[in-house]
gemmi code that builds the backbone of each chain (N, CA, C; Angstrom):
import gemmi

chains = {
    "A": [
        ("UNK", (87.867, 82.186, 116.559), (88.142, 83.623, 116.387), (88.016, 84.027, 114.915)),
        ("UNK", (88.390, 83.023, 113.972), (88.583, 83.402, 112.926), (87.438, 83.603, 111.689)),
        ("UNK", (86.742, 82.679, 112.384), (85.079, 82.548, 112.171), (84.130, 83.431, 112.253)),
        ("UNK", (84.373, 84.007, 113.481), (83.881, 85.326, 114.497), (84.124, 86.227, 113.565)),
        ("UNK", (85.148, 86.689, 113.422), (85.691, 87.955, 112.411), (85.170, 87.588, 110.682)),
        ("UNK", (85.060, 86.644, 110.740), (84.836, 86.105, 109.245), (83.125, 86.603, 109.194)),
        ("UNK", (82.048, 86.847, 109.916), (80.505, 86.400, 110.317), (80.146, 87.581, 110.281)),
        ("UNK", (81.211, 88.991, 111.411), (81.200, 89.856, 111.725), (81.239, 90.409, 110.486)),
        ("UNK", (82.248, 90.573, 109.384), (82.607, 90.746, 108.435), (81.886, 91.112, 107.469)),
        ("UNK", (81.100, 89.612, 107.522), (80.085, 89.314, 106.342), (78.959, 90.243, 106.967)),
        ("UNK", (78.379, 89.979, 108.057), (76.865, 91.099, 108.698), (77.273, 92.214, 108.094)),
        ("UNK", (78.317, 92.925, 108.598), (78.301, 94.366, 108.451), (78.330, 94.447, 106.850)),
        ("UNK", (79.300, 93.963, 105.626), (79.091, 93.951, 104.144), (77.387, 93.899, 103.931)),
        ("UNK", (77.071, 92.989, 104.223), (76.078, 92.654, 103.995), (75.055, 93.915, 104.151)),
        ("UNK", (74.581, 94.340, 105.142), (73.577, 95.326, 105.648), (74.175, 96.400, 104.850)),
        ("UNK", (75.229, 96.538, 104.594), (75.745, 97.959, 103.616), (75.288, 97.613, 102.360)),
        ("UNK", (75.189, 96.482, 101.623), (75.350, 96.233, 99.859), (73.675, 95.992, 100.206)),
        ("UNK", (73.078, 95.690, 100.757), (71.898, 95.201, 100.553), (70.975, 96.394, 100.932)),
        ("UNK", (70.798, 97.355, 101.628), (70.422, 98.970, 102.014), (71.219, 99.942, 100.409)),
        ("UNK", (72.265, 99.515, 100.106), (72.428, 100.372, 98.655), (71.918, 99.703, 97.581)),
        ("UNK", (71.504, 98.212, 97.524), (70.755, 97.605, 96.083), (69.780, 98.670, 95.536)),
        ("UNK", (69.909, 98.687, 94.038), (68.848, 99.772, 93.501), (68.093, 98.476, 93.385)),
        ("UNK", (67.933, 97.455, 93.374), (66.936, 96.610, 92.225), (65.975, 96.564, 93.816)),
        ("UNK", (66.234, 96.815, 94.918), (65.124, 96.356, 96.115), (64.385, 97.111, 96.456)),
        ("UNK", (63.306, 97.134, 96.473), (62.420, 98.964, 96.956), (61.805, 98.669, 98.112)),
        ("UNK", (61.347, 96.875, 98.383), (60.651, 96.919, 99.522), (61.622, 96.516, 101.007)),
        ("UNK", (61.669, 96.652, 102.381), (62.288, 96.500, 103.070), (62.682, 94.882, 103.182)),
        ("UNK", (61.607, 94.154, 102.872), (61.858, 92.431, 102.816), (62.664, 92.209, 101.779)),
        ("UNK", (62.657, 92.765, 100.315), (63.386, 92.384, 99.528), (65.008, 92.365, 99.957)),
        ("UNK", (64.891, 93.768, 100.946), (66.331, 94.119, 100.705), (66.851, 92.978, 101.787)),
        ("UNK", (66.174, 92.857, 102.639), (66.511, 91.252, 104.159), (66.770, 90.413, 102.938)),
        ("UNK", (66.464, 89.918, 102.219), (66.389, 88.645, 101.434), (67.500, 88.790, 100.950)),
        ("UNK", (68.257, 89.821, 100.470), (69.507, 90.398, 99.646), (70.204, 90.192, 100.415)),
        ("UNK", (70.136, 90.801, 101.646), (71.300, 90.842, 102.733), (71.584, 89.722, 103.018)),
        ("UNK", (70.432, 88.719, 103.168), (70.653, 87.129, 103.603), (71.529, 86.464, 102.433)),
        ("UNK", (71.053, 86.611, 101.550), (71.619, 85.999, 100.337), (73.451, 86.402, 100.540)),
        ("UNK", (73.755, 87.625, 100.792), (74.771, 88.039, 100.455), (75.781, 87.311, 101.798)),
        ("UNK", (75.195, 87.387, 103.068), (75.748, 87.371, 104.149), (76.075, 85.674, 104.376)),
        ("UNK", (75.175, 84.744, 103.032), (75.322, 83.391, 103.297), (76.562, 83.070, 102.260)),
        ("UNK", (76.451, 84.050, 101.273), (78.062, 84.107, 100.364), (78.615, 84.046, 100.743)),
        ("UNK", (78.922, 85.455, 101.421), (80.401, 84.919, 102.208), (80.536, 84.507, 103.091)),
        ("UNK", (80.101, 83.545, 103.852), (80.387, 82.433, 104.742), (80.339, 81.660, 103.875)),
        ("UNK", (79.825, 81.023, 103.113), (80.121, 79.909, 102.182), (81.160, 79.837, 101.556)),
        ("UNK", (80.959, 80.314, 100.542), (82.586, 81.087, 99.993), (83.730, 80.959, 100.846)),
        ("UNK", (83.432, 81.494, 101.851), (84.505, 81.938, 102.732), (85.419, 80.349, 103.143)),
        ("UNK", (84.093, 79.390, 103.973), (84.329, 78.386, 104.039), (84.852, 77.183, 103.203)),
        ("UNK", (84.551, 77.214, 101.665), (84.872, 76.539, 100.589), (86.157, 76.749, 100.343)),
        ("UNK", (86.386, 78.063, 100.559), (87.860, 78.489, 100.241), (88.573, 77.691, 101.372)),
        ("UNK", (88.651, 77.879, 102.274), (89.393, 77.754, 103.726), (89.608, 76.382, 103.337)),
        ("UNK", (88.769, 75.445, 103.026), (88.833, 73.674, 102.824), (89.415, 73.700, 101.327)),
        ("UNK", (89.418, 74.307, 100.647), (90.034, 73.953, 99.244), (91.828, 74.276, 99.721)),
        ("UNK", (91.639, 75.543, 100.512), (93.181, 75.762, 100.756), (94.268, 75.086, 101.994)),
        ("UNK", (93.110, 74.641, 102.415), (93.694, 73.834, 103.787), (95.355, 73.091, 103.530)),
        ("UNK", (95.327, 72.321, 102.405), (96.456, 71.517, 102.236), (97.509, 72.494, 101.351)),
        ("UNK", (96.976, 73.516, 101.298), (98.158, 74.030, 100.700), (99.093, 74.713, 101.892)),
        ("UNK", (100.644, 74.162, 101.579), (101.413, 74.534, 102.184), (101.903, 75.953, 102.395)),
        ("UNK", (101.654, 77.296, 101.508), (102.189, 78.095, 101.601), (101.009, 79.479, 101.905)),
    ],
    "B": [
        ("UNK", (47.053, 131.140, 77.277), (47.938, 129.938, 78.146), (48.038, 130.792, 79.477)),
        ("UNK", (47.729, 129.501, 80.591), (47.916, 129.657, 81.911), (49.237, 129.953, 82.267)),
        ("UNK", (49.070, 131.100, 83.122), (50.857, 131.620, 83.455), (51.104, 130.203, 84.556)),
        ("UNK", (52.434, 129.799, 84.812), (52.577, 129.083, 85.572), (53.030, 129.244, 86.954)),
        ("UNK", (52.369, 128.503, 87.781), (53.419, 128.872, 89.309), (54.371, 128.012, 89.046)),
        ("UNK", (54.999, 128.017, 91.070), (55.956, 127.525, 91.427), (56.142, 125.967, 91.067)),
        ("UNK", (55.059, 125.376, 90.906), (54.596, 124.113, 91.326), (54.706, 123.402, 89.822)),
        ("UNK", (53.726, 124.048, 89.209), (54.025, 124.129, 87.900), (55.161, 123.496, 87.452)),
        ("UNK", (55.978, 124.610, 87.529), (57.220, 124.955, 86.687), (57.916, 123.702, 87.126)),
        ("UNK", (57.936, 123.111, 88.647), (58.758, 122.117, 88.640), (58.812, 120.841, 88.607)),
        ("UNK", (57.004, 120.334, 88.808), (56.425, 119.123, 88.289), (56.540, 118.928, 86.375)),
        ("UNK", (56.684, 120.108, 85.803), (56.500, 119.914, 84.141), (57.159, 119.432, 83.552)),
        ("UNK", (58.740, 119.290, 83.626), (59.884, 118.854, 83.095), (59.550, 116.990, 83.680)),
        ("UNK", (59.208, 116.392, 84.331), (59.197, 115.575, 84.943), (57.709, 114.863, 84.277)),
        ("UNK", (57.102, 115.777, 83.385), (55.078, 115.423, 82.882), (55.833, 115.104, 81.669)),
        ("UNK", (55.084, 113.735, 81.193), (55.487, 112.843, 80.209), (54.482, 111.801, 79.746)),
        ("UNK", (53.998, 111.943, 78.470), (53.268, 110.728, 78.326), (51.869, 110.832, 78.497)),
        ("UNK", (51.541, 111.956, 79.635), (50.115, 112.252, 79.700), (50.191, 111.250, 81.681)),
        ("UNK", (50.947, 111.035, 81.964), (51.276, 110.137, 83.288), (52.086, 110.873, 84.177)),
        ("UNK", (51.425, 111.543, 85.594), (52.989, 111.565, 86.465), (52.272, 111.110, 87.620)),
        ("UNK", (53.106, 110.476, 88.101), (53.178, 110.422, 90.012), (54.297, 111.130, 90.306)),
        ("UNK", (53.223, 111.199, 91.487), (53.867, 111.824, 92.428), (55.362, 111.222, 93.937)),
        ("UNK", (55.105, 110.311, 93.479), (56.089, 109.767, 94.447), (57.418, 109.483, 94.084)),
        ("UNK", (57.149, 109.510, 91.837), (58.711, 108.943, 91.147), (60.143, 110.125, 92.519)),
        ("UNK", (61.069, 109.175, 92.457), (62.212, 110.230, 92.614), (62.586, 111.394, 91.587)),
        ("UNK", (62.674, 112.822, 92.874), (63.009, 113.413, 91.860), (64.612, 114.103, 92.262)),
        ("UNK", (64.966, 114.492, 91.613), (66.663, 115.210, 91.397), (66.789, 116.421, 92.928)),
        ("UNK", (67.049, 117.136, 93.926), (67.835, 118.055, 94.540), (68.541, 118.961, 93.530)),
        ("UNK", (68.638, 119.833, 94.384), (69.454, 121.094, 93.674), (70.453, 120.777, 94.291)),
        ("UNK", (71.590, 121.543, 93.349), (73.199, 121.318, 93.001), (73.797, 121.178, 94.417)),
        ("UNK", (73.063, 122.252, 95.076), (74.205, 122.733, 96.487), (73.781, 121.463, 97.761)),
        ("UNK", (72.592, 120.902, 97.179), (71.866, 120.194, 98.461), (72.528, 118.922, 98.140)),
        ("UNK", (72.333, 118.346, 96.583), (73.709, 117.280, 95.955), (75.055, 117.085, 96.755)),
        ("UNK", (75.637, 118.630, 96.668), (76.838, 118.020, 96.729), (77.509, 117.973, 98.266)),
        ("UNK", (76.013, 119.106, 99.098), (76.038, 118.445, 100.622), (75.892, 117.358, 100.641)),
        ("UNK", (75.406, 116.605, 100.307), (74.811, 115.186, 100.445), (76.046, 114.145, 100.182)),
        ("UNK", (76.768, 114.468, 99.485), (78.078, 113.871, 98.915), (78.844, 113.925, 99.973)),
        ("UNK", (79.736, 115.557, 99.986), (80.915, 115.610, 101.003), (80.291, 115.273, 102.018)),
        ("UNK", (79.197, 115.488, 102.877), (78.366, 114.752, 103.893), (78.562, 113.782, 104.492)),
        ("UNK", (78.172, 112.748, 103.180), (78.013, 111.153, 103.235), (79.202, 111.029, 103.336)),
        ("UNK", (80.394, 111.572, 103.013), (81.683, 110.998, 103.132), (82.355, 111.145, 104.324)),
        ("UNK", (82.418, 112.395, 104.895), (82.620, 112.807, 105.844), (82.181, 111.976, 107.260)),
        ("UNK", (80.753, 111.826, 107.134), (80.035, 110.938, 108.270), (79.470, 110.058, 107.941)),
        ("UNK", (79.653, 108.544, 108.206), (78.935, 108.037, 107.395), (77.309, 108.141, 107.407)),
        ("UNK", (76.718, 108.066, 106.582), (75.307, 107.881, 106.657), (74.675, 109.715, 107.035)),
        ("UNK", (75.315, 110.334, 107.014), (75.374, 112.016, 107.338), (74.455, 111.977, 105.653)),
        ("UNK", (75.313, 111.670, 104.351), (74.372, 112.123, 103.469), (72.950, 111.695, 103.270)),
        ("UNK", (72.488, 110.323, 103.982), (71.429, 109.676, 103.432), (70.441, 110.707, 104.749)),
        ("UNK", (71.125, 110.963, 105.816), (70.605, 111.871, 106.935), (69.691, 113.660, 106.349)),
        ("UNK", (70.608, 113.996, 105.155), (70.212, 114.949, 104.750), (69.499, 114.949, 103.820)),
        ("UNK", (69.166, 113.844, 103.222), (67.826, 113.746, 102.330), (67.103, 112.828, 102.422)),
        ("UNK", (67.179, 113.060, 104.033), (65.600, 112.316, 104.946), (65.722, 110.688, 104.713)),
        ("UNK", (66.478, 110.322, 104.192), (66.264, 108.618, 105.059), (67.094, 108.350, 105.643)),
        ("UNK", (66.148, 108.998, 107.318), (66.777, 108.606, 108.790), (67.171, 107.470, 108.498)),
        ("UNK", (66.559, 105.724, 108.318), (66.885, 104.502, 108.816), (67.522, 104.355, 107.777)),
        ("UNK", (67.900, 104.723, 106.825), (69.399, 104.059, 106.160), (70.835, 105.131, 106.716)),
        ("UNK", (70.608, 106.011, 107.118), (71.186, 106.949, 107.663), (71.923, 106.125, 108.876)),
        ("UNK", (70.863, 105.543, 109.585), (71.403, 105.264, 111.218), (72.016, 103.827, 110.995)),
        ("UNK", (71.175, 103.577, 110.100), (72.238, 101.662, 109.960), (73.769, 102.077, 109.217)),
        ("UNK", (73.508, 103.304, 108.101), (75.032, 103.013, 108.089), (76.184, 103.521, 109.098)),
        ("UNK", (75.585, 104.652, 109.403), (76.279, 105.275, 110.652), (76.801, 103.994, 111.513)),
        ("UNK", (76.314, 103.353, 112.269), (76.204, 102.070, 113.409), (77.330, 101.491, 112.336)),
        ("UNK", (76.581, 100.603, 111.394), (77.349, 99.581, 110.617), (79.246, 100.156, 110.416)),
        ("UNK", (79.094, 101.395, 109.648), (80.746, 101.677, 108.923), (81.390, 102.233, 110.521)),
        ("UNK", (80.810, 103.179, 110.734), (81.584, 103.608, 111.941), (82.101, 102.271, 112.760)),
        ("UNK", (81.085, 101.398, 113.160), (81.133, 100.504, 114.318), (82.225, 99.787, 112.964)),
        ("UNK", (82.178, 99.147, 111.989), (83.904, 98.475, 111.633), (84.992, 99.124, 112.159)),
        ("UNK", (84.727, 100.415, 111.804), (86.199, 101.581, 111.523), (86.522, 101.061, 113.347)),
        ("UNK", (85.492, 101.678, 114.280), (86.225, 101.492, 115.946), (87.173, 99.485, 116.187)),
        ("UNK", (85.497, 98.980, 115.636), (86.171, 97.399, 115.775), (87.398, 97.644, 115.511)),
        ("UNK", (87.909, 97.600, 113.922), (89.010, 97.738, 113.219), (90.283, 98.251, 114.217)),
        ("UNK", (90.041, 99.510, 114.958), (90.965, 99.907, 115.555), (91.042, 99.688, 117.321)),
        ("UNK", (90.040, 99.084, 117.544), (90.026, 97.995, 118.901), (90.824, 96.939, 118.883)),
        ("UNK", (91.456, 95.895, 117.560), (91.412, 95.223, 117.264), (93.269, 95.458, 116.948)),
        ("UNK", (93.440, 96.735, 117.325), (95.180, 97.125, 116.945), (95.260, 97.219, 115.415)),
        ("UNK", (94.035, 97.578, 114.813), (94.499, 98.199, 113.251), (95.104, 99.315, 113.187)),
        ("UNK", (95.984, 99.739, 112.161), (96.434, 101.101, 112.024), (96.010, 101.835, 110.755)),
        ("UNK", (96.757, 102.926, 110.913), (95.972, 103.893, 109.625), (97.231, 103.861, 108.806)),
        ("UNK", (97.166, 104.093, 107.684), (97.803, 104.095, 106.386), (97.729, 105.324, 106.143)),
        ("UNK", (99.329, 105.434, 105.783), (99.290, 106.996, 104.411), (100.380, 106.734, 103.594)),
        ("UNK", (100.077, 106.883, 102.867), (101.224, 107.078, 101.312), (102.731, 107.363, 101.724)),
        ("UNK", (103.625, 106.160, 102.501), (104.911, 106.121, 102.462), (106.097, 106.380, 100.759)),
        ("UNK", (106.849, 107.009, 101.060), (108.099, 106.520, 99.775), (108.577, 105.360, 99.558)),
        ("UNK", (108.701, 104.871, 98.308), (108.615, 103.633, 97.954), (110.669, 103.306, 98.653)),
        ("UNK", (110.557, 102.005, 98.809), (112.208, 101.714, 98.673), (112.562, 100.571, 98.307)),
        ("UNK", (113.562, 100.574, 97.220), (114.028, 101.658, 97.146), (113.297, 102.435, 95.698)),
        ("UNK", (113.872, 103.538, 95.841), (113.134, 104.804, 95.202), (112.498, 104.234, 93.435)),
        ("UNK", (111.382, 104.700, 93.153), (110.808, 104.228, 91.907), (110.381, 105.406, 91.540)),
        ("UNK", (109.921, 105.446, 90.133), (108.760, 106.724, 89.234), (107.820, 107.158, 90.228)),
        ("UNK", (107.750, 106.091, 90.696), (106.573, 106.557, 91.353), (106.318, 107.801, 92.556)),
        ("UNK", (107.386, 107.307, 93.178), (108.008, 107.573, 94.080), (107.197, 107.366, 95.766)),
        ("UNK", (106.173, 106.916, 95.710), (105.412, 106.569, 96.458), (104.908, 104.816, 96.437)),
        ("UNK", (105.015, 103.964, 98.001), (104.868, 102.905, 97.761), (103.728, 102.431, 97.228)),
        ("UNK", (103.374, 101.443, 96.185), (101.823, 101.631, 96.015), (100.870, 100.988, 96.614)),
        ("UNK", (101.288, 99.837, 97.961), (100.265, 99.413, 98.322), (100.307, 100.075, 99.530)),
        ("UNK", (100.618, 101.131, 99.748), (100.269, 101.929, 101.259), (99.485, 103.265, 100.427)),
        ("UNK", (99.542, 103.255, 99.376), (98.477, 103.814, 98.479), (96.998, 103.776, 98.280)),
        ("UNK", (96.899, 102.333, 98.291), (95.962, 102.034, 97.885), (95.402, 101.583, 99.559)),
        ("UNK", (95.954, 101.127, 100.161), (95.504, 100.880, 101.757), (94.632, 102.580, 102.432)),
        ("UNK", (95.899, 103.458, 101.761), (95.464, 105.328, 102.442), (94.327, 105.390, 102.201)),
        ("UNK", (94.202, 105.033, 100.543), (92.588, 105.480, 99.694), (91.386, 104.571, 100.006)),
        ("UNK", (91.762, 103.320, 100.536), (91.112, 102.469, 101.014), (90.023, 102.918, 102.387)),
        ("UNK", (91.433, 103.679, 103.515), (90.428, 104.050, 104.669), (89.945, 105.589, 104.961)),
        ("UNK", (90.687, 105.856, 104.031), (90.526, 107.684, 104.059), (88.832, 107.522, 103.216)),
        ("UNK", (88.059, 106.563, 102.684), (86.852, 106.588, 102.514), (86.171, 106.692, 103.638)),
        ("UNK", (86.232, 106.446, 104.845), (85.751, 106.755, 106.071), (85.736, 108.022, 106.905)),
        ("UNK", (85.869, 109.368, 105.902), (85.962, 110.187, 106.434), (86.818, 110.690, 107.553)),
        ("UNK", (85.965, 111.313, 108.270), (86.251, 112.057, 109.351), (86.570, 110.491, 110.935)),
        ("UNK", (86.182, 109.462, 110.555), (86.596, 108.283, 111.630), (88.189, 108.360, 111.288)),
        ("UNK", (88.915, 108.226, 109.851), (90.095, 108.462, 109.345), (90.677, 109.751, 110.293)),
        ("UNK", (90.487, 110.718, 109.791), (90.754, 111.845, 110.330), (90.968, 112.223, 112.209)),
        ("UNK", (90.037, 111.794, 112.358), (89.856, 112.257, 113.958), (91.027, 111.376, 114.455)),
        ("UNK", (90.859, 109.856, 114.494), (91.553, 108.817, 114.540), (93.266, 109.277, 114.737)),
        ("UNK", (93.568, 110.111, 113.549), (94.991, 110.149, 112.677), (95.277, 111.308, 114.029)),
        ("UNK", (94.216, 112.207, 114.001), (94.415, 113.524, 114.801), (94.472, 113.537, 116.019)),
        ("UNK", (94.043, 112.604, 116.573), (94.415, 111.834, 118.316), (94.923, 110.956, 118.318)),
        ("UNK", (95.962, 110.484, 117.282), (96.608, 109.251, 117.344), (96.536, 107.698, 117.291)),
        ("UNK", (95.228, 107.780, 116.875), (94.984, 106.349, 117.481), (95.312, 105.548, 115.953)),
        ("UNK", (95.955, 104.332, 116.079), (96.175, 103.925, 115.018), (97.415, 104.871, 114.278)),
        ("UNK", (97.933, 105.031, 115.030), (98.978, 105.885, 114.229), (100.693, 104.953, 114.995)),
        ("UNK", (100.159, 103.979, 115.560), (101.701, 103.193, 116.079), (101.394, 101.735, 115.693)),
        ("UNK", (101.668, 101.457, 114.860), (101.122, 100.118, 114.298), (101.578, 98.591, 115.419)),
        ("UNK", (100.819, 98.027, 115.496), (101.181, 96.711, 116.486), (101.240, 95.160, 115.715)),
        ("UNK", (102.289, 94.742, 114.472), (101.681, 93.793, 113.819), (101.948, 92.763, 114.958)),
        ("UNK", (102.648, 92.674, 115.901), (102.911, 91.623, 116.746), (101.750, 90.921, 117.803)),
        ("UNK", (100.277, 92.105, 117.692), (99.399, 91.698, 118.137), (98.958, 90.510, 117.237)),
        ("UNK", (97.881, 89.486, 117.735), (97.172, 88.254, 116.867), (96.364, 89.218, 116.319)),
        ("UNK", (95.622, 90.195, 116.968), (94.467, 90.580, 116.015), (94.850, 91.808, 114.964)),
        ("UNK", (96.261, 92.124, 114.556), (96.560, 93.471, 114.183), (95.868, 93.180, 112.219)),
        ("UNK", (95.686, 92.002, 111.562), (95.628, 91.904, 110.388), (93.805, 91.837, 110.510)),
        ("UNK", (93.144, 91.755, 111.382), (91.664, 91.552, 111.430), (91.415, 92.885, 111.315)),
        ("UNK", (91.814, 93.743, 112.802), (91.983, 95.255, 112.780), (91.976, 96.008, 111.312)),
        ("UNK", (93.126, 96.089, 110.608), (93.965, 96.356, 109.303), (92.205, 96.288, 107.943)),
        ("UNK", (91.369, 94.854, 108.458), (90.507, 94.541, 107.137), (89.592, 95.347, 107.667)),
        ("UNK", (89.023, 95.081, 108.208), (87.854, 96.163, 108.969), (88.063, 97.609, 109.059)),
        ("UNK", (88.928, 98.406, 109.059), (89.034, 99.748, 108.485), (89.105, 99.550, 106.940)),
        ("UNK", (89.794, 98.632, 106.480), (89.385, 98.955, 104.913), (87.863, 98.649, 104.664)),
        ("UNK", (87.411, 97.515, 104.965), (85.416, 97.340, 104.973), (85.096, 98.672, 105.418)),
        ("UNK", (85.391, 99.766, 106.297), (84.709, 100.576, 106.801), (85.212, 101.542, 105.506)),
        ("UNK", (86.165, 102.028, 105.017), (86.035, 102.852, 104.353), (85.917, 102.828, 102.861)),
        ("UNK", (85.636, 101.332, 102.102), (85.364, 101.113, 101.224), (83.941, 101.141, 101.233)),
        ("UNK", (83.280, 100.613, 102.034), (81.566, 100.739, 102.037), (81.156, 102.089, 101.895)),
        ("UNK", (82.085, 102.885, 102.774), (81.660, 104.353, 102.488), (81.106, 104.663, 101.212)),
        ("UNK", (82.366, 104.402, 100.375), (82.610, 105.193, 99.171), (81.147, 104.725, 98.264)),
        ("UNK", (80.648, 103.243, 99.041), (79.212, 102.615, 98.013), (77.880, 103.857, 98.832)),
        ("UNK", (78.355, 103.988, 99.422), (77.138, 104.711, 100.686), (77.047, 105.993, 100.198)),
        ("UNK", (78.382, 106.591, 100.168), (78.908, 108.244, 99.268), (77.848, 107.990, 97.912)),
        ("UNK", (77.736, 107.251, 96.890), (77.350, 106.650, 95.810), (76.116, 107.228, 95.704)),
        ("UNK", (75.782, 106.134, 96.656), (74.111, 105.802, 96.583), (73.469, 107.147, 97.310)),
        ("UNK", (73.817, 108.082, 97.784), (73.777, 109.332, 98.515), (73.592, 110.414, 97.022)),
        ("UNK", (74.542, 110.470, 96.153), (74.422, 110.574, 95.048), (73.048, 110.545, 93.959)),
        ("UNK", (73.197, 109.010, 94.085), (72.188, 108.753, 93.180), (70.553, 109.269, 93.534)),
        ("UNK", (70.517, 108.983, 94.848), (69.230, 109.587, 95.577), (68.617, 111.176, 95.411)),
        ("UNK", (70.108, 111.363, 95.536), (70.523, 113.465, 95.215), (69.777, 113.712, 93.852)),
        ("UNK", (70.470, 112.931, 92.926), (70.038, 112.900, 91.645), (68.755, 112.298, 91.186)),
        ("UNK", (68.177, 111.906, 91.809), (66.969, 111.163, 91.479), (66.402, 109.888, 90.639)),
        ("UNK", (67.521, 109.532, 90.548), (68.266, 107.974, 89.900), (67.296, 106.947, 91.131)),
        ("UNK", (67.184, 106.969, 92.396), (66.295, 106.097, 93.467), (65.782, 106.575, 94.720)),
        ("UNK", (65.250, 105.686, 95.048), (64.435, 106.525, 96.493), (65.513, 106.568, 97.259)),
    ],
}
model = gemmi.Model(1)
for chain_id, residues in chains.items():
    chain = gemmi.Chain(chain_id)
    for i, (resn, *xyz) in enumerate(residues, 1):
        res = gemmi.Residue()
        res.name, res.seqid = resn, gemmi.SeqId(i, " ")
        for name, pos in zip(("N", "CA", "C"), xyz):
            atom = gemmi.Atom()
            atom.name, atom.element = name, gemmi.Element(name[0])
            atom.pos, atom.b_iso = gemmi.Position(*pos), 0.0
            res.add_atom(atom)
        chain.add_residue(res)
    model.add_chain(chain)
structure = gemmi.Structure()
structure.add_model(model)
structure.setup_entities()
């Protein structure tokens, strides 16, 4: 579930920040942006989750 | 000297260098601007709608709207600026402050929402009430980048 919402999350950010980039003019550039962005935060997202795992609070 | 037309007059300010195209972005007038603004805020993707780019128009529409419903499918609620307790300078709490300003970027989804109730009885005891809660803020923080870039387009800053 938490994953789900985490994916969901990231698509929708994603297609918003990457459709407002000024630096993209062509429609592929801006896919490439969105990809880039949408693999952040799942990565990120995930790195965090395992760095924080053992923390108790 | 050639009297000038219409055409003239409004390609010239923009002639530079001995170079123009025709395709650079150019600026809207004031009133069509600041439709484009309260617009974009109001609905999402309403401003990019009024200065013709349908397909960024309809993805954001789909995209912010479709968080804001998720969000409140999901047992999110809406935020407004409670009194702090106990009582401060402020006199207002500040993170139901910053939560209000957070989804009140979503316009009129905020609004309608507040005005038929929905999201107006908070459920934290649901599992999904804190998923709900992020996804109206994603929906009405993106706005405010969408409001932006609605802007900048107005102004002739990008396509």
């Amino acid at each position: 579930m938490h994953v789900l919402m985490m994916s969901l999350y990231a698509a929708i950010a994603a297609v918003v920040l990457a459709a407002v980039d000024p630096k993209s003019d062509t429609t592929r550039q801006r896919l490439i942006h969105g990809l880039k962005i949408f693999g952040s935060f799942l990565g990120i997202g995930l790195l965090l989750s395992w760095v924080l795992f053992p923390v108790p609070w | 000297m050639q009297p000038r037309d219409g055409l003239t007059n409004d390609i010239a300010p923009n002639y530079a260098g001995g170079s123009f195209a025709f395709d650079e972005p150019r600026p809207v007038s004031f009133s069509r601007r600041a439709a484009a603004v309260v617009g974009a805020w109001l609905v999402p993707g309403a401003g990019h709608l009024l200065l013709g780019r349908y397909g960024r128009a309809a993805l954001f529409f789909i995209t912010i709207t479709g968080a804001f419903v998720l969000g409140l499918s999901l047992d999110g609620r809406l935020f407004w600026p409670t009194a702090a307790e106990p009582p401060t300078a402020f006199h207002f709490d500040l993170i139901t402050v910053l939560w209000f300003l957070a989804q009140i970027g979503s316009g009129l989804c905020y609004l309608v929402s507040y005005a038929f109730g929905f999201g107006t009885r908070p459920h934290p005891e649901a599992a999904t009430f804190e998923y709900g809660n992020t996804f109206m803020f994603l929906a009405g923080l993106l706005n405010y980048l969408v409001v932006h870039d609605a802007f900048d387009i107005a102004a002739g800053r990008k396509r």
